[in-house]
N, C-alpha and C positions, 0 to 999 in steps of 0.2 A: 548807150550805157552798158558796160559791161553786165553779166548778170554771175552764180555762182557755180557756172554751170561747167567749167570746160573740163572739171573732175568728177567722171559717176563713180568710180571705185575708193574705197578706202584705202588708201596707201600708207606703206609701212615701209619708212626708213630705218634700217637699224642699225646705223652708226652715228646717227644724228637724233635728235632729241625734237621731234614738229609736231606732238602733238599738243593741243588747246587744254589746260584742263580748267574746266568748268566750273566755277563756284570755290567754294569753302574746303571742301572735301576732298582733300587730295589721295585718299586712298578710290578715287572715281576719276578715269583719265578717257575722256572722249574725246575721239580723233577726227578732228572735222575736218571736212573732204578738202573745204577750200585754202587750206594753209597752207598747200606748196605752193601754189597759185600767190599769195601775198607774199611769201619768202623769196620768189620768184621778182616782184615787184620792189622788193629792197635794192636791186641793183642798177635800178636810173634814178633819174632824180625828179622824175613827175612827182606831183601831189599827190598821195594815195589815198584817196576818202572809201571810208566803207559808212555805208548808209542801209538802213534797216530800221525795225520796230524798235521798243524797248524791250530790254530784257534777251534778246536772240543772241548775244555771245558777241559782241563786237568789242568790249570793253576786255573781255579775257582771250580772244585773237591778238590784242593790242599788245596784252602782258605779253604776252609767247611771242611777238614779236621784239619785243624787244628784251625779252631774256638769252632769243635767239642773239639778238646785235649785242649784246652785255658778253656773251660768249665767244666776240668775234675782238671784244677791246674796243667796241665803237663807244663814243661821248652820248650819252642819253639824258635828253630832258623831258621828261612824261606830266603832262596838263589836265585837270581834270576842274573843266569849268562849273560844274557843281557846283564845285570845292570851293568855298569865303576867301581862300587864300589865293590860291589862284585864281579866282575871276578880279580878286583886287589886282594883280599882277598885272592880267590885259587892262584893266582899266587906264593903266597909265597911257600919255602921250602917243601915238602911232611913231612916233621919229625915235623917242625913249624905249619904248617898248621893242623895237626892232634892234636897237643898237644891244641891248639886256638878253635877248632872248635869243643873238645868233654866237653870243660871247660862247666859246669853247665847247663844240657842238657837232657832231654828226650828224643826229638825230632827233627831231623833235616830233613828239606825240602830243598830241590835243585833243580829248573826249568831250564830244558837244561840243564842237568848232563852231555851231552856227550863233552861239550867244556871243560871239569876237565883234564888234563893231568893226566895220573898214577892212574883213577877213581877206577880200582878194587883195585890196594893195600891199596887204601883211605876204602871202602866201608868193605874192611876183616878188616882192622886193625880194624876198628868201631864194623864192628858185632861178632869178634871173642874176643873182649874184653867184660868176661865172668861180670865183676865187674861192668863198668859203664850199660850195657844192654840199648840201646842207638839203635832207630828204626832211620831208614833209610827211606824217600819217595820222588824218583826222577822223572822226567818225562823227557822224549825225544820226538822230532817228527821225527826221521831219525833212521832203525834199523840200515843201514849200520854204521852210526857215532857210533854208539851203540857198532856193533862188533870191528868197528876199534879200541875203546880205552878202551874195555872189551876185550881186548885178553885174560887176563888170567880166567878160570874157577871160577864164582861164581855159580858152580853146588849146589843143597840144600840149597844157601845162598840169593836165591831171589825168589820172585814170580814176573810175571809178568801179566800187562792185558792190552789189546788194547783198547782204549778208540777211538768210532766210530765216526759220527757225529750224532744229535739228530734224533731217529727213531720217524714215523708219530706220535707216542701215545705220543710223550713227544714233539711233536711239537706244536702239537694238543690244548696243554695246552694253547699257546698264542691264542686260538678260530681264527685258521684260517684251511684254509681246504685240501684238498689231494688235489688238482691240484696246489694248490699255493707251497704244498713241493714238487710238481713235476716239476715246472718250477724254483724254487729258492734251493733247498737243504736244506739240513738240520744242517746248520751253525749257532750255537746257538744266533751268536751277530744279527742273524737276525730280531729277535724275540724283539728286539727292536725298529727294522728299519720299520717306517709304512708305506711310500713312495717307489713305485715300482720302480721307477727310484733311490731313493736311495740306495736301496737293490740292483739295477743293478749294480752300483757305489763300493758297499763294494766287490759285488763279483771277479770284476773285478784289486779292491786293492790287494785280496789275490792271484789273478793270477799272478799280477803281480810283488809283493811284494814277496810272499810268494814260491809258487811253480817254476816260472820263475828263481827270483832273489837265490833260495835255492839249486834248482836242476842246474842250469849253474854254479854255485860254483865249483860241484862237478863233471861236466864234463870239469870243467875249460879251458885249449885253442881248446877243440875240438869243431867239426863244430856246430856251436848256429844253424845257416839256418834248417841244418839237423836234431834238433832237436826239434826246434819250427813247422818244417812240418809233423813229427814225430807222435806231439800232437795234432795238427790238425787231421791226417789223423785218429788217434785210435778216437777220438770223433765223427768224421765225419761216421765209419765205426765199429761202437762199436754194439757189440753181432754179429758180422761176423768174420767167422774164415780167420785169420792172419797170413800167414807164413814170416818169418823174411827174406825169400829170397825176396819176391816180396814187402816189406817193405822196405828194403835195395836199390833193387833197385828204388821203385818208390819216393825215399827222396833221394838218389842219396849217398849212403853211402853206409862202409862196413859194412858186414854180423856180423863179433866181436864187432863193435860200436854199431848197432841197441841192438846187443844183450843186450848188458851194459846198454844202454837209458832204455830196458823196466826194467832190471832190476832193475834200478833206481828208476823209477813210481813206484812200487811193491814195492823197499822196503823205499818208504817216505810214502806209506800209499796214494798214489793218484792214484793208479790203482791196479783192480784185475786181476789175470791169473787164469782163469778157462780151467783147463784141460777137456780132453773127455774123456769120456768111451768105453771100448770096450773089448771085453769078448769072445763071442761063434762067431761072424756072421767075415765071410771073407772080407765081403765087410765097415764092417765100419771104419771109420776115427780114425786112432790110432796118439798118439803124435801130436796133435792138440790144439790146443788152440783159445778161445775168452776172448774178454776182456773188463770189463768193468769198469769206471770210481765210486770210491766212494764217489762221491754223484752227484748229477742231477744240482744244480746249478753252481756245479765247469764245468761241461761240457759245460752248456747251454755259461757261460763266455767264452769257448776259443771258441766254435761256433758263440758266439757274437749273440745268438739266445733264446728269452728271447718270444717270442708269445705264445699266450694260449695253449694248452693241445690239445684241438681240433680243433686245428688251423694247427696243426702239420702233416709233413710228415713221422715223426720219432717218432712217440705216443707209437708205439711198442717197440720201442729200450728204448723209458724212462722207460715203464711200465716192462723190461728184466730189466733194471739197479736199480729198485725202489724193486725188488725181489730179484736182488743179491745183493743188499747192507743191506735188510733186512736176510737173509738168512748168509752170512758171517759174520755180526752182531752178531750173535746167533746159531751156529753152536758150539754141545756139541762136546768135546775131541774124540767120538768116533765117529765121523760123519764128509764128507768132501763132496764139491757141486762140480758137475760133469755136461758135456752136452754129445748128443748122437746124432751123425750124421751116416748119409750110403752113399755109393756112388747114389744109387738109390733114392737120396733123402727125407727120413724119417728123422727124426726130433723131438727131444725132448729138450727144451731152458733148461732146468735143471734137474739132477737127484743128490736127496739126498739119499750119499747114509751112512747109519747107521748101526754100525756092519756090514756092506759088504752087507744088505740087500737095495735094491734101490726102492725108493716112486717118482714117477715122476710130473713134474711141466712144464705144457705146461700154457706160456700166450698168452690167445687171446685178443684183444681189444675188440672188437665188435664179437659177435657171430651170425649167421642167424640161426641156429637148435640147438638143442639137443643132436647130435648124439655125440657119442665119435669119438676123431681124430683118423685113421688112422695110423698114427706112435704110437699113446697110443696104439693101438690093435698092433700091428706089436711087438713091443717092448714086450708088456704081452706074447704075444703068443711064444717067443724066449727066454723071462726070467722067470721063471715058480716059483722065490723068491720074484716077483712083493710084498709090501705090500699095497699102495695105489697110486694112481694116484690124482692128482689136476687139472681143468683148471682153469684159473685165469682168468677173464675176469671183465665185466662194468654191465652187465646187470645182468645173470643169476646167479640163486641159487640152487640149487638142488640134488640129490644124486641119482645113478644108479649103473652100477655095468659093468663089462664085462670080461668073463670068469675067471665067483667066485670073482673080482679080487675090490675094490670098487674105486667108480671113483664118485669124487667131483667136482660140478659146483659149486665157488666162486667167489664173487664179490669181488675186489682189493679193496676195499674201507675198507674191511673186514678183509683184510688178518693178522693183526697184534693183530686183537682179536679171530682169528678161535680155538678153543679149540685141535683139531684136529694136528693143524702144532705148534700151542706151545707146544704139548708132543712129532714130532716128533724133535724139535730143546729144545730138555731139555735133 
């Protein structure tokens, strides 16, 4: 699966018109990274699904795309299965429905393609018919929904890409600053919202509207209690490793439910499962997992915990989840983000590893020295393919090294323009 990564810079065309904008508010024009990348995508005739949360901008990617093709004189028919009208539309016949929907046509757009009954014989008939050449762009927010009504293989017949929520650099654009996308997230319709208490208010609709109302669907008559404590508990206990026994029991459920629940978070795009690494040392933590939520203000809503940055007793665990969401973000095809625990205690909050070569990513908030951490040394001196080490911290800036191996003092405030972590996440 593609992911939305292959742009870290902001890019500015300016003789063409590609940026997204946002919401309601069109004196507020944010340029997201990945729309050359889809514009790009307009010129085969694959199926182009973008798939993501609610709410992350997939629905106004869609416009811009195809205001872009409105400006090219292409035929546009835009779906929006929501909508009474059009989901009455697909309801018709699949032989009716096909013969209606390829009538005089370039383009067709479908938002929440996964509520289509019989989506892939609809989506081959379209791409496999050589004569009309008739592009496809649907969007989902649920992969599970996705697999359930794609049963049948559109292998070679789609691209897909994950569309994230907005990273600092493209939040940054509404001129607000890193602790504010640390305590609110990075949900585009935010960037409208000037009022902190109304920003509380939106984020809390999507919890409840959106993630609540979406994922209880789908566990339908099973236990709500147990899941709503579920999501408490991963927010509450986020970047500490999790085992689904002591989960199961302390939500008062079984072992196969919890399993499903996280499943579930993972695959709507509301949580990540970071695996551990482990390799040569007997003592480390194999088949492990932490996890953390994608994005900072969908957590802070179900913790009902909205206080400043450094007000906080959980600064760390935001500044762990403001790095893994930039990092799975942008994470190339040949790269997956790993953590590194021991029984003894050592400790590394992430390892990229690339071509099977691993760069390690320790954050600190506050630093008192210089010296390199201890699990960085432990780690280097046990994995001798080390290519770089990071600490991520508030203060320091600086460069050192330790056995041959280089080791970066970086400021989080920095992290998404470092030269250095945009080539290894390219």
């Amino acid at each position: 699966m593609k992911s939305i990564t292959g742009i870290l810079f902001l890019t500015r065309f300016k003789n063409c018109k590609i940026f997204a904008i946002l919401g309601y508010n069109q004196n507020m024009q944010i340029e997201r990274a990945i729309l050359p990348q889809l514009i790009d995508e307009l010129e085969n005739q694959k199926v182009l699904i973008l798939l993501g949360a609610r709410q992350v901008g997939k629905t106004s990617l869609m416009n811009e795309l195809k205001e872009i093709l409105i400006s090219r004189d292409k035929r546009i028919k835009f779906f929006d299965l929501e909508q009474p009208k059009d989901s009455l539309f697909f309801s018709q016949d699949l032989i009716d429905l096909y013969d209606s929907i390829i009538e005089d046509v370039d383009y067709i757009f479908i938002d929440e393609f996964h509520y289509i009954e019989n989506a892939t014989k609809l989506f081959k008939a379209i791409v496999d018919n050589k004569k009309k050449k008739i592009k496809i762009i649907a969007s989902g927010s649920s992969a599970l929904e996705m697999h359930k009504h794609l049963k049948e293989s559109l292998a070679g017949r789609k691209n897909e890409y994950i569309i994230h929520p907005l990273s600092f650099l493209e939040y940054a654009q509404s001129k607000r600053k890193l602790n504010q996308y640390l305590i609110y997230g990075g949900n585009p319709e935010l960037v409208h919202i000037k009022k902190e208490s109304d920003q509380i208010k939106f984020l809390k609709g999507i919890l409840s509207t959106y993630i609540l109302k979406d994922i209880k669907a789908l566990i339908k008559e099973e236990n709500i209690t147990a899941f709503n404590s579920m999501l408490y508990y991963l927010a509450q206990n986020q970047g500490q490793i999790i085992s689904i026994q002591s989960l199961a029991r302390d939500i008062k459920s079984s072992y196969h439910l919890t399993e499903k629940y996280i499943d579930i978070l993972s695959q709507t795009y509301i949580l990540y499962k970071i695996p551990s690494f482990s390799k040569n040392l007997s003592n480390e933590l194999k088949k492990s997992f932490k996890y953390y939520f994608y994005d900072t203000g969908i957590r802070n809503a179900i913790l009902a915990d909205f206080s400043a940055i450094d007000e906080r007793c959980d600064k760390g665990s935001i500044h762990e989840q403001y790095f893994c969401n930039f990092a799975m973000a942008n994470l190339p095809a040949n790269a997956e983000l790993r953590f590194w625990r021991t029984r003894n205690g050592d400790e590394i909050d992430f390892i990229v590893l690339k071509n099977r070569d691993p760069y390690l990513f320790e954050i600190k908030s506050r630093l008192k020295t210089k010296s390199v951490p201890e699990s960085i040394k432990t780690f280097i001196r046990n994995y001798r393919n080390v290519k770089e080490a990071f600490i991520i911290n508030e203060d320091l800036d600086f460069e050192t090294s330790y056995d041959d191996v280089p080791v970066y003092f970086l400021k989080i405030a920095d992290l998404e323009e470092n030269l250095l972590i945009k080539k290894i996440l390219s």
